[in-house]
N, C-alpha and C positions, 0 to 999 in steps of 0.2 A: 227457406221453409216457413209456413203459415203453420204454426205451434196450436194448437187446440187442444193439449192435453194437461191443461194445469191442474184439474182436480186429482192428478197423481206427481205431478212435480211442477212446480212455477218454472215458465223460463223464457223469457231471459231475467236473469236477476239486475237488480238495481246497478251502476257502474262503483257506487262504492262499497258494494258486498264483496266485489272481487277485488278489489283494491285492498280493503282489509285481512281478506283470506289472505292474501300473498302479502302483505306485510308481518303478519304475526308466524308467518311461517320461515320470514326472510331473518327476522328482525326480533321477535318476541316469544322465541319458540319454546321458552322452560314451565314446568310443572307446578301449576299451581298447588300451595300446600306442602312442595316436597320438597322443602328448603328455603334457606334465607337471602338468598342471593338474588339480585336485581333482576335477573330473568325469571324466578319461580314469584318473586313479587309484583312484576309488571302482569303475568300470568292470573292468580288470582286477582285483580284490578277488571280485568278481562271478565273472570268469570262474573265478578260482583255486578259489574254494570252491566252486562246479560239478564243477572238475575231482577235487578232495579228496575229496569227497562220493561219487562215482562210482569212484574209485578204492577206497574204505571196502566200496563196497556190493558189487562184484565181488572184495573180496581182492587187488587189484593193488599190482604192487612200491611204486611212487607217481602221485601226483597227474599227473607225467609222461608216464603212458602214457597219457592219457585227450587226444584230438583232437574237436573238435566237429565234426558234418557237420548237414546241414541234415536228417537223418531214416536211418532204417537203409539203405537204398539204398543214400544214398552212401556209407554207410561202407561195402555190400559192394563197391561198384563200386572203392572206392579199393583197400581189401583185396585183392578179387583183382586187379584191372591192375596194381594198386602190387608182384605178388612174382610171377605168372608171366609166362614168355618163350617165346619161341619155341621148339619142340623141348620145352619142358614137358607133365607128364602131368596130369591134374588128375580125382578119385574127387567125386562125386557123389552124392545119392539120386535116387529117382524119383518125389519129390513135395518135390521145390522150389517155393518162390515165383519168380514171375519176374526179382525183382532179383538170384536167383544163376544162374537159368538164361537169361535173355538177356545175362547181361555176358558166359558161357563160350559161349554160342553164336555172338556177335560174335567173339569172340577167338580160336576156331575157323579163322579165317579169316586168322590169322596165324600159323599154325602152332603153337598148341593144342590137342590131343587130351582130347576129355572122355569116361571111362567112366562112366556112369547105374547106379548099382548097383538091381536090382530090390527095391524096399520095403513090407510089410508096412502096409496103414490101420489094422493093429490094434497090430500087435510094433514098426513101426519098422524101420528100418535093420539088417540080418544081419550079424551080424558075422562069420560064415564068407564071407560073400560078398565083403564090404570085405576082407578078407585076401588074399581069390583076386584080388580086383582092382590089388593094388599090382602096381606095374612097378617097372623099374630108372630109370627118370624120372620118379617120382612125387613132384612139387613140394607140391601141396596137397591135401588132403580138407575141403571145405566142405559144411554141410550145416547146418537147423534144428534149434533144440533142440527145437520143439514146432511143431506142422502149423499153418499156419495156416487150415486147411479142416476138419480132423477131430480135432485136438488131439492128434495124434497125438503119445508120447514116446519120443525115440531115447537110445539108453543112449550119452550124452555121455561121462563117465566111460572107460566101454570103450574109444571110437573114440580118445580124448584117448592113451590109454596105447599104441593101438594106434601111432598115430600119430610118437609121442615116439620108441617104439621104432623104427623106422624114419630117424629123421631129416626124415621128410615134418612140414609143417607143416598145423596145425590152425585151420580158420577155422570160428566157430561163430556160425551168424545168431539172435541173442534177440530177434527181433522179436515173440512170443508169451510170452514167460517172464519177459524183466527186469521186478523188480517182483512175480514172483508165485512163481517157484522159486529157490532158493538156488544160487547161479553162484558158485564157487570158482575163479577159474582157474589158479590154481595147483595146487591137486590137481586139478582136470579137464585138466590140460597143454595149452590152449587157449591158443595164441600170442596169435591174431587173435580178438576180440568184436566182433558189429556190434551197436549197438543204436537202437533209439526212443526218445525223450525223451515219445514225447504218449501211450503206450498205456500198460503197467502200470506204469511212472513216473507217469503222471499230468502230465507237466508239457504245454505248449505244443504245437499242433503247429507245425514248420518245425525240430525238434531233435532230434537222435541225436547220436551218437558212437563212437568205435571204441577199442577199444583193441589196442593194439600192446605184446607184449612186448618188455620191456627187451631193448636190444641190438639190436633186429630192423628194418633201415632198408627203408624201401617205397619204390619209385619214385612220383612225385605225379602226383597227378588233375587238380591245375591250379598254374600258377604268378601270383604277385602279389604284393602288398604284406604285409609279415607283422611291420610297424613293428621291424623289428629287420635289420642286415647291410642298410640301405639302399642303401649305395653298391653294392651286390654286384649282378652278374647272374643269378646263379644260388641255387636258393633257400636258406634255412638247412640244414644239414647233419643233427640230426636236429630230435624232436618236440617238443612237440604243433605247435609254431607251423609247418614244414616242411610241414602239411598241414592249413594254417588260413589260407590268403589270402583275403586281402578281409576286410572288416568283419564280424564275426561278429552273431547274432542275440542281442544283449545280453539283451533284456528276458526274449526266452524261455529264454534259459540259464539265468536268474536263476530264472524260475520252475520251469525244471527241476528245481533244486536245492531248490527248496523242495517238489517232489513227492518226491523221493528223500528229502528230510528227516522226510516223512510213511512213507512206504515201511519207514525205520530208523525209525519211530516205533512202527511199530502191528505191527510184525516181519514177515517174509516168510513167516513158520511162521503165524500167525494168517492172514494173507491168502490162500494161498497153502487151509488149511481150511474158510472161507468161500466159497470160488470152487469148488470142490468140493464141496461139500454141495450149492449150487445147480446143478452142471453134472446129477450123480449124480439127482438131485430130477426134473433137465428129462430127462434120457435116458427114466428111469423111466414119466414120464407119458407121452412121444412113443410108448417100446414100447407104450402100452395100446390105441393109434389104430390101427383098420384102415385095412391102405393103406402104414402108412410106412414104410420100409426107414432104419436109423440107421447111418454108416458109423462107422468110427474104434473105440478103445477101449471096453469095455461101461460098465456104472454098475460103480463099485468098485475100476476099475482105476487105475494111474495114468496121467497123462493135463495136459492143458490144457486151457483154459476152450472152445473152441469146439466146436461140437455140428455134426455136418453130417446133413439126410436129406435125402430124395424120398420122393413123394407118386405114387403109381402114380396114371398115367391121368393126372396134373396138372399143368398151367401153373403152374411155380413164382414165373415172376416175376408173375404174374397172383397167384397168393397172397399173396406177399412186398406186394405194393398192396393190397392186401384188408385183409392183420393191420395196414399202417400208417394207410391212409384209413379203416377201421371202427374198428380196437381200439385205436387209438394206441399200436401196439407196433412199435417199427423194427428190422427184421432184415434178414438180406441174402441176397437169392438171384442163382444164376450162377456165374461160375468164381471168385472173388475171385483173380483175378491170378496164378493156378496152374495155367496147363492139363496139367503132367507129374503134377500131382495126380491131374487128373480122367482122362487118360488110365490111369495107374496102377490109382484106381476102378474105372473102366470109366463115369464117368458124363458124358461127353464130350456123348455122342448124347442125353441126358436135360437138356439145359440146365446141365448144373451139377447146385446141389443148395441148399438153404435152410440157411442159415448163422442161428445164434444163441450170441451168444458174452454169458455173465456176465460181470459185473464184479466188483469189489467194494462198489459201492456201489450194487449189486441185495438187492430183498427175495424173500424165499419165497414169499410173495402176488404179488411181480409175476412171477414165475415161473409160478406156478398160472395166471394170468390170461392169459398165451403158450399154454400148454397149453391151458384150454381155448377159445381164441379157434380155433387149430389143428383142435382136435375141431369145431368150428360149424362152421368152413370148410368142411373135409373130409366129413362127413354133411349139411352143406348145409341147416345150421341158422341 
């Protein structure tokens, strides 16, 4: 199979992410925290250097800030419930993924106020418009570094500053970029990072994480056992363990850190040029098809790995089964989990749109072979 769908999961992973999964499962399989014994200690050893590794890779104050959640989700869902309240204001784009626009549309309904700022498939997020949208109760600005539908790139940076200035806080979802664009959060003034451990990490899926700037206490998403302040009812005062009950997902943390360890191996600068050459490569071919319309950033621009078009006149999901049952090429068509995306678009009424997202461990020949599988389709060759 020619895999084109890693803006929803990386794959194939690095050879020693699996090599670790299956050793801590063989070999290292006790509970961090929940005991003194050589297994629950080689465990936490585990967790720690997951969290070091991920603090390294975002520039975070330390190891400290980094909380595991079971995938980016939850980190946003902790991030935002865990800091606004009631009477809170909260700035948006208008091409979210659903994991930040159903946690503030639930939360709407507690007194909540979300402004949608109107967004650009091409520029991204305005930042004259973000300006005009602040209020005098403007608690957070959350938004994607990169689209997860059109790869679209928001000037992180800008918003980070705008933000700081203000006093409002800054929540930034990486579920498209950790791994593949260089995340500073301290020069980008990014309190809150949500991320994924299974996409350009490369590690497991069931892992993410969040980070929490020093200093900054969230209300919790859930309460339980956190092997530490047992006697207590209430949970640890701050992180990471404050917003880690329950048994964490050992094996896959473990191999998280061994994708981040690949990640800081082969540079985010080399990865990060190779996912680009290929996206720029696939734009290029798709513009030669009569028929396609390509939404998002042109070739050249900057940008993230995912490619979105439609096919006038055509059943995408009907194609999207064509290029996987004929060409063995897995891509994905539909809304992928953004419908203020496709509204924004306009491509609501069209199904969606045919998603193909590079990796890094794609060739240029399997690129060519998408393209022209697409062109057979389409001429109805």
């Amino acid at each position: 199979m020619i895999y084109l769908d890693n803006a929803a999961t990386s794959w194939p992973k690095p050879e020693m992410v699996y090599r670790k999964v299956d050793q801590v499962l063989r070999e290292q399989g006790g509970n961090s925290g929940r005991g003194s014994h050589k297994m629950s200690l080689a465990a936490g050893e585990l967790i720690y250097e997951a969290r070091m590794l991920a603090s390294r890779l975002f520039h975070a104050e330390s190891p400290e800030t980094i909380s595991f959640t079971y995938n980016a989700t939850e980190a946003l869902n902790l991030a935002i419930k865990g800091t606004l309240k009631p009477g809170d204001h909260v700035i948006t784009s208008s091409m979210e993924h659903n994991s930040v626009s159903r946690p503030l549309h639930k939360l709407e309904n507690n007194g909540i106020r979300t402004s949608k700022v109107l967004t650009s498939g091409e520029r991204g997020l305005d930042l004259n418009a973000l300006e005009a949208a602040f209020e005098k109760n403007t608690k957070l600005v959350v938004c994607s570094h990169i689209s997860n539908v059109t790869g679209t790139l928001h000037p992180v940076k800008e918003i980070g500053e705008l933000c700081r200035k203000r006093g409002v806080l800054f929540l930034l979802d990486a579920a498209q970029s950790a791994g593949m664009k260089e995340i500073n959060v301290g020069e980008m003034k990014i309190d809150l990072l949500a991320f994924p451990g299974h996409k350009g990490l490369f590690g497991p899926q069931g892992t993410g994480g969040l980070y929490i700037r020093e200093g900054l206490i969230l209300d919790t998403l859930k309460e339980g056992g956190t092997g530490s302040d047992s006697e207590a009812l209430f949970q640890p005062g701050k992180g990471p363990q404050r917003y880690e009950s329950g048994t964490l997902n050992h094996s896959g943390i473990a191999g998280l850190a061994e994708g981040i360890k690949y990640v800081l191996s082969e540079g985010i600068t080399a990865i990060e040029k190779k996912e680009t050459a290929l996206v720029n490569r696939l734009i290029t071919g798709l513009q030669k098809i009569d028929g396609i319309t390509v939404y998002g950033p042109k070739a050249g621009q900057a940008r993230g790995s995912a490619v979105a078009f439609t096919i006038e006149n055509t059943d995408l999901e009907a194609v999207s089964l064509i290029i996987d049952q004929s060409f063995d090429v897995a891509v994905r068509a539909g809304l992928q989990c953004a419908g203020d995306t496709h509204k924004t678009l306009g491509t609501i009424e069209k199904g969606g749109v045919i998603r193909i997202s590079p990796g890094y461990f794609n060739t240029e020949q399997e690129i060519d072979i998408c393209i022209d599988a697409i062109q057979r389709i389409v001429h109805g060759r």
